[in-house]
C-alpha positions as CSV (number, residue, x, y, z in Angstrom):
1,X,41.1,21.2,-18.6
2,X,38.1,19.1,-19.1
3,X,37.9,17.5,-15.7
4,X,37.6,21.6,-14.0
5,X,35.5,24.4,-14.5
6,X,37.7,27.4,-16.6
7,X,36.6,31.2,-17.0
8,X,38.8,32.8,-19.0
9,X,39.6,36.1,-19.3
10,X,42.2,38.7,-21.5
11,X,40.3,42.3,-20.6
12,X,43.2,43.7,-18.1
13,X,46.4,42.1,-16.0
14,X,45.6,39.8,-13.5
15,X,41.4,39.4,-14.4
16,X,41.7,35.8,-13.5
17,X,41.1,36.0,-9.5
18,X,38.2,34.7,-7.3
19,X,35.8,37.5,-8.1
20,X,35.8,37.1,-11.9
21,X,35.2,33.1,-11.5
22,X,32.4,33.8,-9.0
23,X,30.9,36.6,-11.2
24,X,30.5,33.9,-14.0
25,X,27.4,31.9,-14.1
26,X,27.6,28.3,-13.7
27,X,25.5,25.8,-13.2
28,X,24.1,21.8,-11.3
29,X,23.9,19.7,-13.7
30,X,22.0,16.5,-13.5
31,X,19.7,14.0,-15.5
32,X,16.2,12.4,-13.9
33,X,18.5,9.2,-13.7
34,X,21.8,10.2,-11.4
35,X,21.7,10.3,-7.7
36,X,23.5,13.1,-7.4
37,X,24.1,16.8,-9.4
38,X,27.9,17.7,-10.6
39,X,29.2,21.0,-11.1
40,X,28.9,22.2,-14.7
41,X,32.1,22.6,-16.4
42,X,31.5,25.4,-18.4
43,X,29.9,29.1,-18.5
44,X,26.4,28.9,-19.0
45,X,26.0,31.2,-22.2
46,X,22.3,31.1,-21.9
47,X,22.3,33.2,-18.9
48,X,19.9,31.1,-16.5
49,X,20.3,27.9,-15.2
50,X,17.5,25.8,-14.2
51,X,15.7,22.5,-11.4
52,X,12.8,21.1,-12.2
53,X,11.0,17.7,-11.9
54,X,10.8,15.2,-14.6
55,X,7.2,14.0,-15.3
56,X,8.2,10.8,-16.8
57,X,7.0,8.1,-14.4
58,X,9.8,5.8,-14.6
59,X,12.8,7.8,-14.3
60,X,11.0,10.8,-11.9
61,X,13.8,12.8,-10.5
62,X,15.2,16.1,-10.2
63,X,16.7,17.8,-13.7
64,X,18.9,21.1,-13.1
65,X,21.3,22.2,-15.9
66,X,21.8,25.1,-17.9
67,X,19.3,27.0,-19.9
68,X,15.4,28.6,-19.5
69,X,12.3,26.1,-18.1
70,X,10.2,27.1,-21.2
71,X,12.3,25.8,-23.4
72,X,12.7,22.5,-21.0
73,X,10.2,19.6,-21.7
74,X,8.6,16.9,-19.6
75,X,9.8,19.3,-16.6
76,X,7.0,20.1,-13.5
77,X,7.7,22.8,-10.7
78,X,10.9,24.2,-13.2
79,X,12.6,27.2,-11.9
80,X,15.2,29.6,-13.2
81,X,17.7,32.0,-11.6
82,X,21.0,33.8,-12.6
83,X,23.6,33.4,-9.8
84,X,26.7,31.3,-9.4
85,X,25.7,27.5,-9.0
86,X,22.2,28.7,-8.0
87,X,19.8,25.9,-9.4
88,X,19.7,24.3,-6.1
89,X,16.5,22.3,-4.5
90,X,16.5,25.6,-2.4
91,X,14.7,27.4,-5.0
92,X,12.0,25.3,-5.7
93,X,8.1,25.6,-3.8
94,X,8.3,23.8,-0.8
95,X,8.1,20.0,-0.7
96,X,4.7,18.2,0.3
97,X,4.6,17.2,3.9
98,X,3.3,13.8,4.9
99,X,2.6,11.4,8.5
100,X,4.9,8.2,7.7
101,X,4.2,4.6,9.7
102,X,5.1,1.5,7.8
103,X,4.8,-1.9,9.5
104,X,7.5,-3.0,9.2
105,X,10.0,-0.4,10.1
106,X,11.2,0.0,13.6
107,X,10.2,1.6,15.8
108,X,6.8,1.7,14.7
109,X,6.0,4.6,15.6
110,X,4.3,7.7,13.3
111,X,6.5,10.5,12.0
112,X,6.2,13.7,10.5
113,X,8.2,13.6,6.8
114,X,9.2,16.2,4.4
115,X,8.6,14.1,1.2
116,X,11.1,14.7,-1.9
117,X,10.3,17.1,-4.2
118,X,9.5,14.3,-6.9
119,X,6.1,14.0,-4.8
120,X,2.5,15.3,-4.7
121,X,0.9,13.7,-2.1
122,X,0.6,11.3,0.2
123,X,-1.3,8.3,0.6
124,X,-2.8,6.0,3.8
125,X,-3.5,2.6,3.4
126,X,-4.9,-0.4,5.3
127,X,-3.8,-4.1,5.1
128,X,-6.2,-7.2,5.7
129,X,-4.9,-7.2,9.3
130,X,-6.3,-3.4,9.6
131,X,-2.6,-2.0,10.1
132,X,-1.6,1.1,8.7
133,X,0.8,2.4,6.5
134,X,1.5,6.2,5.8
135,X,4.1,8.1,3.4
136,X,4.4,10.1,0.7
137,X,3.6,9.1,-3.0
138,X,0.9,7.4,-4.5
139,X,-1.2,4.4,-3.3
140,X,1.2,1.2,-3.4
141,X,-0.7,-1.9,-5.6
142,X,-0.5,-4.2,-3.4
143,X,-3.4,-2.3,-1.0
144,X,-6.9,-2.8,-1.6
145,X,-7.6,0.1,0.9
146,X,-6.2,2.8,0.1
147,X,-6.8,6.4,-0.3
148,X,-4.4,9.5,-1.7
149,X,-4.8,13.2,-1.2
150,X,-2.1,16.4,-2.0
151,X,-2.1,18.7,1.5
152,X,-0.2,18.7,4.1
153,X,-0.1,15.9,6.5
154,X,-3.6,15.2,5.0
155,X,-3.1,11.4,5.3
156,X,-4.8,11.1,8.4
157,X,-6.0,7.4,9.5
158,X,-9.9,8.8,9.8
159,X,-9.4,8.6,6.2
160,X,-10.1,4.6,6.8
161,X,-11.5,4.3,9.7
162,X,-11.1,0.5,11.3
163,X,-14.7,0.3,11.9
164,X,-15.1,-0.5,8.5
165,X,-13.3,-3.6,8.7
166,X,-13.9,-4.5,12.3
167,X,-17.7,-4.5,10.7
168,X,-16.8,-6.9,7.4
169,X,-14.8,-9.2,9.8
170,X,-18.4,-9.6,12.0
171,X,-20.6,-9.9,9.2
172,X,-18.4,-12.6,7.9
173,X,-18.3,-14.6,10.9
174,X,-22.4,-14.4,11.4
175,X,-22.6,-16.0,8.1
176,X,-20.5,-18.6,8.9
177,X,-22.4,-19.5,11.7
178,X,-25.7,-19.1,10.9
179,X,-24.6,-21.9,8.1
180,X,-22.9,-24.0,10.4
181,X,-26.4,-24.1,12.9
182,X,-27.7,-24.8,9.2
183,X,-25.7,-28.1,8.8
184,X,-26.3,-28.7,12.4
185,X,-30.7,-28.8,12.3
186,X,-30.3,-30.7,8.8
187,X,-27.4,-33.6,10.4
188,X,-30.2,-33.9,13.6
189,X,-33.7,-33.8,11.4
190,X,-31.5,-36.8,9.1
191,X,-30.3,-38.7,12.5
192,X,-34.3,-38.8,13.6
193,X,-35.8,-39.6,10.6
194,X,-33.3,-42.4,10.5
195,X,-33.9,-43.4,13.9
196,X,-37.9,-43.7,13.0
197,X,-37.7,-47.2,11.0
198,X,-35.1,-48.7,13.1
199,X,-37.7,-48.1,16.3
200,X,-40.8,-49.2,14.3
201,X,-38.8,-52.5,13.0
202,X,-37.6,-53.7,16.7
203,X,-41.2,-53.6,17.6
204,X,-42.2,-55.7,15.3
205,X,-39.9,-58.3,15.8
206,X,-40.6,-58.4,19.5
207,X,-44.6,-58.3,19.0
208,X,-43.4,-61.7,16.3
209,X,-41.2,-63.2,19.2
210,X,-44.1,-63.0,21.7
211,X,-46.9,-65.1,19.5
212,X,-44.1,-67.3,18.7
213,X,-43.5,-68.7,22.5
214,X,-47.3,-68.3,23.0
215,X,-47.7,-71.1,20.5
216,X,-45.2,-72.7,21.9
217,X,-46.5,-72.8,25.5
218,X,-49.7,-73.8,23.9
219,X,-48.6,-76.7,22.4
220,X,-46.5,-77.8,24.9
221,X,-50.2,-77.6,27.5
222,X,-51.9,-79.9,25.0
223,X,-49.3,-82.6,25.3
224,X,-48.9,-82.7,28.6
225,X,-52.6,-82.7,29.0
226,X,-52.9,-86.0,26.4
227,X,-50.0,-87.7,28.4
């Protein structure tokens, strides 16, 4: 009889119907690591079952078993109650409510999600491109914009407004080509100061050239002029 739940009872003939199995308290059971809660087996003797959150970031889940919170530990938003397989995500405070838009889910279009329980916010964020991403949780690593708050549907985009990097990408580019007419003035000043000897040089050949054939001519008069 392992496998089932058992009440047993020996108080008067025929005690072992529905009613008496339903008055008995049972619980969920369920550890921060299982996907799902199972039935408990047997009569919870401490006369309250319990669901709470585990606060340990690595296995966060949902805990329900039997037993009293305060006696529970690394357990947040813990309740108790005393009816038949009552430890149910029913009883606990409402779940946080976040906007959820993630790039590259289809269609991309913004929702309203009711987070898990295991959350207590939600988070916007911003990628290089400016696209957005919303969702419940805390802000992912891999965002250097980023910004987390822990109301309702508080992840609004004016958190990051695109401004912001509308005005970095502008900035950015006036640097580049302020440098760029930099290089530009600096390559033309180099070309013309290069230019200067190469005009001064042809000059002076040519000026050379000219007393050259003069001489020439000259002498050339003379003999004539003997002959």
């Amino acid at each position: 009889m392992s496998n089932v739940q058992c009440a047993q009872c020996n108080n008067k003939p025929a005690c072992n119907a529905d009613s008496f199995f339903e008055s008995q308290l049972f619980c969920w059971e369920k550890d921060s690591n299982k996907w799902a809660a199972k039935k408990g087996k047997k009569i919870c003797k401490k006369e309250m079952c319990f669901i709470g959150v585990d606060k340990n970031e690595m296995v966060k889940g949902l805990v329900q078993g039997c037993g009293k919170c305060k006696n529970q530990q690394n357990l947040t938003k813990c309740t108790n109650c005393s009816a038949f397989l009552c430890n149910t995500e029913a009883i606990l405070p409402p779940p946080i409510k976040c906007h959820f838009l993630v790039s590259n889910f289809q269609p991309h279009i913004k929702i309203n999600k009711i987070c898990q329980h295991v959350y207590d916010s939600c988070y916007i964020a911003r990628d290089l491109f400016g696209r957005v991403e919303q969702n419940c949780g805390e802000c992912p690593l891999k965002y250097q914009k980023c910004i987390k708050c822990n109301n309702d549907f508080c992840n609004e985009e004016s958190l990051i407004p695109l401004t912001i990097i509308e005005t970095t990408k502008i900035t950015s580019t006036s640097i580049i080509t302020t440098t760029t007419n930099k290089i530009k003035i600096d390559t033309i000043n180099k070309t013309i100061a290069t230019t200067k000897p190469f005009v001064n040089s042809k000059a002076r050949m040519n000026k050379v050239e000219i007393k050259t054939i003069l001489i020439f001519v000259f002498i050339l008069i003379k003999i004539l002029t003997i002959l």
